[in-house]
TITORZA-538449 format. One record per residue (C-alpha): y negated, x, z negated; residue in three letters. Coordinates in pm, whole numbers. Each point is the difference from the previous one (the first is absolute). Layout:
<gulums>
[[Y X Z] "ALA"]
...
</gulums>
This chain:
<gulums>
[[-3004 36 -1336] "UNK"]
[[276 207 -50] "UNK"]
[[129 -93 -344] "UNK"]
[[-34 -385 127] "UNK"]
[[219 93 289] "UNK"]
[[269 136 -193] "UNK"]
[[-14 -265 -225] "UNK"]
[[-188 133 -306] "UNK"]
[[-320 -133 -23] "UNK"]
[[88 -268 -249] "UNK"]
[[162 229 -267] "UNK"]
[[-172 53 -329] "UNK"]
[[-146 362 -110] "UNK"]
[[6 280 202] "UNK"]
[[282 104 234] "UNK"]
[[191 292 -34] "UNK"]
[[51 214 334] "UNK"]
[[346 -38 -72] "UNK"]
[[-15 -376 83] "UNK"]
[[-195 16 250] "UNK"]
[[219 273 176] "UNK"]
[[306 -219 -62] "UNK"]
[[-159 -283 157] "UNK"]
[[-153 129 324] "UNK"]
[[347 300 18] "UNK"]
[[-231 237 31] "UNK"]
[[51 -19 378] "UNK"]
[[-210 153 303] "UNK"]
[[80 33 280] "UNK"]
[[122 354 40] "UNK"]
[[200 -27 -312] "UNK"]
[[411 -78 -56] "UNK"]
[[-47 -6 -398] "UNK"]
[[-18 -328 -146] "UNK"]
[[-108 -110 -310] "UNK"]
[[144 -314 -161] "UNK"]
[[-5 -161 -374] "UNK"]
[[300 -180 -158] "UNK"]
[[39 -324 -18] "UNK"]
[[-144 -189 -326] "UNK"]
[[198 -227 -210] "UNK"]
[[-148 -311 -31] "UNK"]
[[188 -183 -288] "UNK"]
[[-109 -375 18] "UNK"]
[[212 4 354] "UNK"]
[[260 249 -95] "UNK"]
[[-117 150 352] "UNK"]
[[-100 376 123] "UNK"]
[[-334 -6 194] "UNK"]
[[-47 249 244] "UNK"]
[[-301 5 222] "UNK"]
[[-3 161 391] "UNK"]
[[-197 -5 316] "UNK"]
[[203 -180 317] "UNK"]
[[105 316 229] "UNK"]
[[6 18 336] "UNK"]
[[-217 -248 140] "UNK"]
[[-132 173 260] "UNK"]
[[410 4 125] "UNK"]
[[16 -368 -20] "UNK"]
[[-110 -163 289] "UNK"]
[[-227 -283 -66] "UNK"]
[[-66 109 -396] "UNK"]
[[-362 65 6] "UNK"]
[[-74 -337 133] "UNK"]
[[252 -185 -255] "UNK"]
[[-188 212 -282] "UNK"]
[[-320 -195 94] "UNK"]
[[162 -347 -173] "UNK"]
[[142 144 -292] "UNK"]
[[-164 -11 -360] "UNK"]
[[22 102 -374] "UNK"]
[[274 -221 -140] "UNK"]
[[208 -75 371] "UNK"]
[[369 80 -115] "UNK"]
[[197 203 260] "UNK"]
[[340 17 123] "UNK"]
[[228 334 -15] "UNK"]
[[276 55 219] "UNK"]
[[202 282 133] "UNK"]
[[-90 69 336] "UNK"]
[[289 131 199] "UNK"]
[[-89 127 307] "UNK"]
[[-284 277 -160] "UNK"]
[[134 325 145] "UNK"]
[[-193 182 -229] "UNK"]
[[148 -124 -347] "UNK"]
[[288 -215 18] "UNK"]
[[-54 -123 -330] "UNK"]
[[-376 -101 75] "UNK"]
[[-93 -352 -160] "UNK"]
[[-257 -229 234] "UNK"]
[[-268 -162 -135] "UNK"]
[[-81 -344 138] "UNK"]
[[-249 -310 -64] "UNK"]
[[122 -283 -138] "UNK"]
[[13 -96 389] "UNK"]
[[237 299 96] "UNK"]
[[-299 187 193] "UNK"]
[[113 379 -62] "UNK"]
[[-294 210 -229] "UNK"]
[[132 300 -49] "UNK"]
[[289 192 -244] "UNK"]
[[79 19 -370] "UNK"]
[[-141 364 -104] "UNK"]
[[270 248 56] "UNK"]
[[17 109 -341] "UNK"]
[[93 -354 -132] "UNK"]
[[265 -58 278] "UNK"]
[[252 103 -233] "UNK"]
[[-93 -228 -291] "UNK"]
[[-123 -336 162] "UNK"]
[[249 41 276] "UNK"]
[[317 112 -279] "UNK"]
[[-114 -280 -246] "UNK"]
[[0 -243 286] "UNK"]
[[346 91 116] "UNK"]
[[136 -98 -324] "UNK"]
[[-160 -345 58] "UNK"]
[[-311 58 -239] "UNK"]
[[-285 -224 47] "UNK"]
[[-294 247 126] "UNK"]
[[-386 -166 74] "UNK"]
[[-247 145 203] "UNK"]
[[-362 -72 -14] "UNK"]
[[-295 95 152] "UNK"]
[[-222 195 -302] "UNK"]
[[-274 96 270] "UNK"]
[[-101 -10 391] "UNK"]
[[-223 271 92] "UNK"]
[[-129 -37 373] "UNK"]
[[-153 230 221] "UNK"]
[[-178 227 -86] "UNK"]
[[225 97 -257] "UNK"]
[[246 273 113] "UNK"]
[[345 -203 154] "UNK"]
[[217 152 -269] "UNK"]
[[-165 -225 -302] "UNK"]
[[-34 -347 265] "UNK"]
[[237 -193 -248] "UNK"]
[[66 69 -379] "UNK"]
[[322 -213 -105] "UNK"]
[[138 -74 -326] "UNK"]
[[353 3 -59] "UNK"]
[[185 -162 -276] "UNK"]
[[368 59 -56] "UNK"]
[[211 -172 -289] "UNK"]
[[145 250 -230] "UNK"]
[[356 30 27] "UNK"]
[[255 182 -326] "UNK"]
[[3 373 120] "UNK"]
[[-233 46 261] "UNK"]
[[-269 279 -84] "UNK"]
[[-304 11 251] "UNK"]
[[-10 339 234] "UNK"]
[[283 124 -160] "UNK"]
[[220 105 326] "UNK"]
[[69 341 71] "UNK"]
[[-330 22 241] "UNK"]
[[-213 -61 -312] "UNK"]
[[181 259 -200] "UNK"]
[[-198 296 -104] "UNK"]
[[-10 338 242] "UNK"]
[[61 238 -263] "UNK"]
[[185 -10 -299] "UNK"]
[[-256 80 -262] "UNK"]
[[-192 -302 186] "UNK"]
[[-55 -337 -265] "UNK"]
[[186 -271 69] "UNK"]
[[-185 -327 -134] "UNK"]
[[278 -321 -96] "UNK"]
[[-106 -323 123] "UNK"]
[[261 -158 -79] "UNK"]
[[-51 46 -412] "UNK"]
</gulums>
């Protein structure tokens, strides 16, 4: 069940922990470490696919209830959401009708939200709803697709940089 949630269950072979930690982010709820992949290129769209559970819908009054009439394949709306007093660069995510879901992951705010201030075309989709019981956290799986732009490198601001210098530093962007 919990592969399926995270979106897994259809991939080939066996799954490395890895993958599986970089899909759920590792997350409980007494932790503040999170655990993300990169994006993947996918070359027939010339896109970077990045894949995140919708934060925050507990926070968004009338969420849970929207959730209930959303399915694999509904595209999404993103837009900044100015009046969040706890990130003021937070990104909304809305139904196609403008009911409110939830947030962008943090750690992709500075992507999605950067690539869409320079006008580049970013899709959302749902990849997976997971009701009750599964844990709030992993309710909605979306897929985002951004169009690659000359010079932009996924995760490559200064919050992604390594801690230490003898830490590797992997190049997307080769």
């Amino acid at each position: 069940e919990h592969i399926a949630r995270l979106g897994l269950g259809e991939l080939p072979g066996r799954l490395a922990p890895e993958q599986i930690l970089a899909r759920s982010e590792g997350r409980k709820a007494t932790d503040h470490l999170e655990i993300t992949a990169p994006p993947e290129f996918e070359l027939a769209t010339r896109s970077w696919i990045y894949h995140g559970f919708v934060r925050g819908l507990r926070h968004v009054a009338g969420a849970e209830e929207a959730l209930r009439s959303v399915h694999a394949g509904d595209p999404l709306h993103i837009e900044r959401d100015g009046i969040n007093a706890w990130d003021a660069r937070a990104l909304l995510m809305l139904r196609s009708d403008q009911a409110k879901l939830g947030f962008v992951p943090h750690v992709l705010i500075e992507d999605l939200g950067g690539l869409i201030d320079q006008g580049v075309r970013v899709e959302a989709r749902v990849a997976r709803v997971n009701l009750p019981p599964a844990p709030i956290q992993q309710r909605l799986l979306v897929r985002f697709a951004a169009e690659h732009r000359a010079g932009f490198a996924p995760m490559s601001t200064a919050r992604f940089a390594p801690l230490a210098v003898e830490a590797m530093k992997i190049d997307l962007a080769a």
